[in-house]
C-alpha positions in Angstrom: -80.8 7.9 -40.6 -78.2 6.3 -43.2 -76.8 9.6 -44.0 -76.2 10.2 -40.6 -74.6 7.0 -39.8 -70.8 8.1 -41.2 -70.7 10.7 -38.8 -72.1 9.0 -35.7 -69.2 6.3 -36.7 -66.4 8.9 -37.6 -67.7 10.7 -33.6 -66.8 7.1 -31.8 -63.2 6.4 -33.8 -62.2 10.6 -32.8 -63.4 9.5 -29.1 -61.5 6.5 -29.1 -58.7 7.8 -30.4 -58.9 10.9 -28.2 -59.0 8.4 -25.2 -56.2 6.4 -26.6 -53.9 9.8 -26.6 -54.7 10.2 -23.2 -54.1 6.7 -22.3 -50.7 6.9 -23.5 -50.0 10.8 -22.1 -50.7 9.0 -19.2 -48.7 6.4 -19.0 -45.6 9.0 -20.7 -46.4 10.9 -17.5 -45.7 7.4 -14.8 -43.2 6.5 -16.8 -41.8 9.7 -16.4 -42.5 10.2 -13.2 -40.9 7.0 -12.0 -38.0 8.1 -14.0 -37.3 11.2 -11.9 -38.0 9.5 -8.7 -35.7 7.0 -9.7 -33.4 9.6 -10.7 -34.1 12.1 -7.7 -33.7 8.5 -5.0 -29.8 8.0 -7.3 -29.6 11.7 -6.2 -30.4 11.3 -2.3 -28.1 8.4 -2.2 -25.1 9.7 -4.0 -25.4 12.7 -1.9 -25.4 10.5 1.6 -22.9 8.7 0.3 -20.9 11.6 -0.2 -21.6 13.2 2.9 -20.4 10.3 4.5 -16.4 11.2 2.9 -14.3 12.7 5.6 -12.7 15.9 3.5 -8.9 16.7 3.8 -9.6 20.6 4.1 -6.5 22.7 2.4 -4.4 19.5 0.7 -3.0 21.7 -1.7 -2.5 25.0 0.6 0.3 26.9 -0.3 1.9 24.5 -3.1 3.5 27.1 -5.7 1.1 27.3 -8.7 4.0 28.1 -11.3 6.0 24.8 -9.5 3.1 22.7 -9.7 3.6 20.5 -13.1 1.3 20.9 -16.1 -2.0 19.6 -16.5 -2.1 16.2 -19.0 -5.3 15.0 -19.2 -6.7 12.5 -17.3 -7.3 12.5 -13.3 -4.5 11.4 -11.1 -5.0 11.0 -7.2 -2.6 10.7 -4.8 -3.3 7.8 -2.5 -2.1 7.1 1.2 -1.9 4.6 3.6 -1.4 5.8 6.9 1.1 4.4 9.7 -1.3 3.6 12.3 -2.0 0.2 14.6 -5.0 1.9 16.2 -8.5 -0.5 16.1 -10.2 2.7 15.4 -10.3 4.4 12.4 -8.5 7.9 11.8 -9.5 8.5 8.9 -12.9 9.1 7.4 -16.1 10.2 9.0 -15.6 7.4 11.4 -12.5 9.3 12.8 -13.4 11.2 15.5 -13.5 14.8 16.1 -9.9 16.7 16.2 -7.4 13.5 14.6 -4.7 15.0 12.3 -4.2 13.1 9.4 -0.6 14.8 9.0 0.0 13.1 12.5 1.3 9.8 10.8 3.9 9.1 8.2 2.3 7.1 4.8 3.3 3.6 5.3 1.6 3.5 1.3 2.5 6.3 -1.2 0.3 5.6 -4.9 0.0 7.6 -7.6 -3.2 6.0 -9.8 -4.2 8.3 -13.0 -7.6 7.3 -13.9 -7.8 8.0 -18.2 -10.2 10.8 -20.0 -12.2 7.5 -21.3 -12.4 6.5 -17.8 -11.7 2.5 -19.6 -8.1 2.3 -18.0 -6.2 2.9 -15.3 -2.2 2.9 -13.7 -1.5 2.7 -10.5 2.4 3.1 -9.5 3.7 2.6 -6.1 6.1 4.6 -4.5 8.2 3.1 -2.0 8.1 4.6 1.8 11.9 4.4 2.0 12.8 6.3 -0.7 15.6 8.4 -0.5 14.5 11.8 -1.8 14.1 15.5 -1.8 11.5 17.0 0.5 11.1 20.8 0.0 12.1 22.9 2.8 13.6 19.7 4.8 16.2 18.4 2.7 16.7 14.8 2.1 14.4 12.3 3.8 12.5 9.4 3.1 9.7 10.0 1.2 6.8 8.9 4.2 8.5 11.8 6.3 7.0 14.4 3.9 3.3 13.6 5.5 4.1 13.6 8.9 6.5 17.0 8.4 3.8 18.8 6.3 0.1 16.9 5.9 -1.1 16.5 2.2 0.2 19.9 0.7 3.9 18.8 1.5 3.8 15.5 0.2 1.8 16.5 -2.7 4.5 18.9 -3.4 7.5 16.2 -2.6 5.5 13.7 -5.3 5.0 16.3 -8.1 8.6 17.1 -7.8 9.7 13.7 -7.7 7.6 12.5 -10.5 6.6 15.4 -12.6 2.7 14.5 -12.2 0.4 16.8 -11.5 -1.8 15.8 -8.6 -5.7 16.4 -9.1 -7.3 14.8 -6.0 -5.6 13.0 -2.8 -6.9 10.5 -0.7 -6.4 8.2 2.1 -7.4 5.6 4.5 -6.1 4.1 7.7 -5.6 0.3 8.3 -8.9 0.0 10.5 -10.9 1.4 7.2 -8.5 -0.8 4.8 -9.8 -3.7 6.7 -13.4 -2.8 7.0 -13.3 -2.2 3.2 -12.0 -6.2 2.7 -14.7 -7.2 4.7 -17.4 -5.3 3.3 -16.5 -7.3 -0.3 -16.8 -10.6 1.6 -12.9 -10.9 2.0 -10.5 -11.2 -0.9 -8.3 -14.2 -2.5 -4.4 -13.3 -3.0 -1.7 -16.3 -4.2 1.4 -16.1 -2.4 4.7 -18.0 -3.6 5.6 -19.0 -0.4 4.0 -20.1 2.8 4.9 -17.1 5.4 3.1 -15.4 8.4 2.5 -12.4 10.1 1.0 -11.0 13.3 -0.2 -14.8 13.9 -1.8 -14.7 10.5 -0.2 -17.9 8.7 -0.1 -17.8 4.7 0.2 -21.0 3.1 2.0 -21.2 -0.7 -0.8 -20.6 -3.5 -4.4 -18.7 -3.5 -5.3 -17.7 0.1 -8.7 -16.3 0.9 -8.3 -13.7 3.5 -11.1 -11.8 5.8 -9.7 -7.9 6.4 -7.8 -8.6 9.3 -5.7 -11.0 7.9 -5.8 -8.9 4.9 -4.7 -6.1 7.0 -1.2 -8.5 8.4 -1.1 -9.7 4.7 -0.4 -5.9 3.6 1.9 -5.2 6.2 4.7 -7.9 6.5 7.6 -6.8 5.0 10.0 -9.4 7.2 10.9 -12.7 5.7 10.1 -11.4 2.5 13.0 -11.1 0.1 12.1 -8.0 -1.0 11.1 -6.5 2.6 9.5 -3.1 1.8 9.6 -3.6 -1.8 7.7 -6.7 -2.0 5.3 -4.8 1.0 4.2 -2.8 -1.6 3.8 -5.5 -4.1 1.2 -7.3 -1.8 -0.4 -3.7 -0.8 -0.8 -3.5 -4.9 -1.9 -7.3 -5.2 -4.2 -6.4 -2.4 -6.0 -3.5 -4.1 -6.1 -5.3 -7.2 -8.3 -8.3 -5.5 -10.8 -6.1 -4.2 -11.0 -4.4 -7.7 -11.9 -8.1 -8.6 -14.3 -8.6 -6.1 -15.7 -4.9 -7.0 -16.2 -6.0 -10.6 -18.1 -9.0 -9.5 -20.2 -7.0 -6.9 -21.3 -4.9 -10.3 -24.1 -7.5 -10.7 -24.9 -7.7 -7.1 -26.6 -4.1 -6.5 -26.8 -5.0 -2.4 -22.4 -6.3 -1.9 -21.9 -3.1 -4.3 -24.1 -0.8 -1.7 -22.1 -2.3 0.8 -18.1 -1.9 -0.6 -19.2 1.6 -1.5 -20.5 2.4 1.9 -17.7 1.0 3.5 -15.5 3.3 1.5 -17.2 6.1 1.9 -16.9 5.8 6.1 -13.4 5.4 5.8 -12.1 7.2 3.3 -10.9 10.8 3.5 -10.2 13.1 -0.1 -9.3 16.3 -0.5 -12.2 18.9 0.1 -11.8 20.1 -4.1 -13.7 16.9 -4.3 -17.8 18.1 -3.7 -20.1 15.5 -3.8 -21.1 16.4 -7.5 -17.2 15.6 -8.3 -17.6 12.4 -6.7 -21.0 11.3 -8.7 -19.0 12.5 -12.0 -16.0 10.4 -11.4 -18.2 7.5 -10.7 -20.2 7.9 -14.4 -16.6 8.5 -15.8 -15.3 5.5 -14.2 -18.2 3.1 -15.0 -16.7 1.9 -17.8 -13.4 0.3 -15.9 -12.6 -3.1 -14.9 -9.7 -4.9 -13.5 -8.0 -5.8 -16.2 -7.6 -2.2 -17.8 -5.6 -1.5 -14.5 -1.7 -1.5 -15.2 0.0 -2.0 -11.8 3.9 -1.4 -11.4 6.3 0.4 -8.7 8.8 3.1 -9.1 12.1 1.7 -10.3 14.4 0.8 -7.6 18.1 1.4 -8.2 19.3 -0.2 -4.7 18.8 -0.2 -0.8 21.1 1.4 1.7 21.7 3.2 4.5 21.0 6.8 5.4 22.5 7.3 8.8 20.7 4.8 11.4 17.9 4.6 8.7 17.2 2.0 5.5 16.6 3.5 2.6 15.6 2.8 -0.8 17.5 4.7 -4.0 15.4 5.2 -6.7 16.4 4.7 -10.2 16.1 8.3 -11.9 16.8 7.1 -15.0 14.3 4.8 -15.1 12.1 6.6 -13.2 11.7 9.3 -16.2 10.7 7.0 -18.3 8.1 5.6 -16.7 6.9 9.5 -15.3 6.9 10.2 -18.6 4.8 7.4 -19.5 2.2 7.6 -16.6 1.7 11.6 -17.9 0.9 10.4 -21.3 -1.1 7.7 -20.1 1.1 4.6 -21.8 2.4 3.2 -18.8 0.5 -0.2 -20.3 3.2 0.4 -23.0 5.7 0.6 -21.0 5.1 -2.1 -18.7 4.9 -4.1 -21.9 8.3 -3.1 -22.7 9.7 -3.6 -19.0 7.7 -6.8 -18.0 10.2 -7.4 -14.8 8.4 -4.1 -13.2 5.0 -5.0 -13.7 2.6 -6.4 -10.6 3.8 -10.4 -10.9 -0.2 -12.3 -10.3 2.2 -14.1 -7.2 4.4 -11.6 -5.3 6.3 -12.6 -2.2 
């Protein structure tokens, strides 16, 4: 019986231990498991979400390839505001059935190249009045090119402008810009001087605004000094605020569900951009936060007048430097070295 003991022991410790494999095979297999349904419900949402993104079919149809500029790295969209007072939306999935988006002119032009780190960000605007070259058409202002030609003419008018090759283009109406403010809980702007707009009155200092006074915020340009010019410094100020309240809905997994929702109803990109494009940005992108997003504007060399129509001259000189820049991916470094042209925290 003693002889046998060693063995009867040595049978329980292989049983245990035995069981204890299994054990932990099977909890390797839950947590598994819950890993790919977590992974396969990221999936299902991602690809609603995406579904819900009105697509821009053909935005680059018929551009040149040889005329289109080189590729630098980095992404770079072209984003647009259109000119439209309707309530409803126009663009997006909301939009219904049959709207043009070409049918407007851009009353916001934006070039934003997004770095191959995915940590920082420019965004440059490009004033509506600007005085420029539109292919096929001659000299118009630059907001003309849309409503002339859709997405593959103004594409083509930027990259000729600028020399930046244009990877993905997007826009949004006001009705989805407003939805979009309200979906973050509204946003705070400062303002130097008490103003108003379409009965919306703006009082000197921060001002929190709901999206449709967010909406009259981004479109006064009279009895600003600036008019158009310092339009597209609020539009700019404007986009930076909900970046802000983006980065603080990053801890808030319900207010980020809803800004993301809200853009993905009222948004419309180009239809390069799958829904597998869209998750990739988004990982790419993760890493970015307000502060690594360099705002500034195209230099302005004066206003004037083109016929019955006010223009805006843009400063080529200038303006090569900082397309130059916003290629390479220093326009921080340039801003740094221009500081009048960056994005003042207190426009007009």
């Amino acid at each position: 019986m003693h002889e046998d003991a060693p063995t009867v022991v040595l049978d329980a410790v292989g049983r245990r231990s035995r069981k204890g494999r299994r054990v932990l095979i099977g909890l390797l297999v839950t947590v598994l498991a819950l890993i790919l349904a977590a992974a396969a419900a990221i999936y299902i949402l991602t690809e609603s979400l995406g579904n819900n993104v009105g697509r821009v079919p053909d935005a680059f149809a018929g551009i040149p390839a040889d005329a289109r500029p080189a590729t630098t790295g980095g992404t770079t969209f072209l984003l647009i505001g259109t000119d439209t007072r309707s309530p409803e939306p126009t663009t997006g999935t909301d939009a219904p059935a049959g709207v043009d988006a070409g049918s407007q002119r851009s009353d916001v032009i934006m070039l934003a190249r997004v770095a191959g780190d995915g940590r920082t960000a420019a965004v440059t605007s490009i004033p509506r009045d600007s005085w420029v070259d539109i292919p096929g058409r001659g000299m118009n202002k630059i907001n003309a090119a849309y409503a002339f030609g859709g997405a593959p003419l103004l594409i083509r008018t930027v990259e000729n402008l600028t020399g930046v090759r244009v990877d993905h283009f997007g826009v949004i109406d006001f009705a989805g810009f407003r939805e979009m403010v309200d979906s973050v809980g509204g946003i705070d702007v400062r303002v130097a001087a008490a103003t108003s707009n379409a009965g919306v009155a703006f009082h000197e200092g921060l001002n929190h605004l709901d999206g449709a006074q967010a909406l009259a915020y981004v479109r006064q340009r009279h009895d600003l000094p600036g008019g158009d010019l310092d339009r597209a410094k609020r539009q700019q100020n404007a986009i930076k605020a909900v970046l802000a309240k983006a980065g603080d809905d990053l801890s808030d997994p319900v207010g980020l569900y809803n800004l993301v929702d809200a853009t993905s109803r009222t948004v419309s990109v180009d239809d390069t951009l799958t829904n597998g494009g869209l998750r990739d940005l988004a990982l790419e992108m993760k890493g970015l936060r307000p502060a690594g997003v360099t705002f500034t504007s195209a230099p302005v060399a004066g206003l004037g007048r083109e016929g019955a129509q006010s223009v805006v001259y843009l400063d080529e000189q200038a303006g090569t430097l900082l397309w130059s820049a916003f290629r390479a991916g220093t326009t921080a470094q340039y801003v740094a070295a221009h500081p009048g042209e960056a994005l003042s925290g207190t426009p007009n």
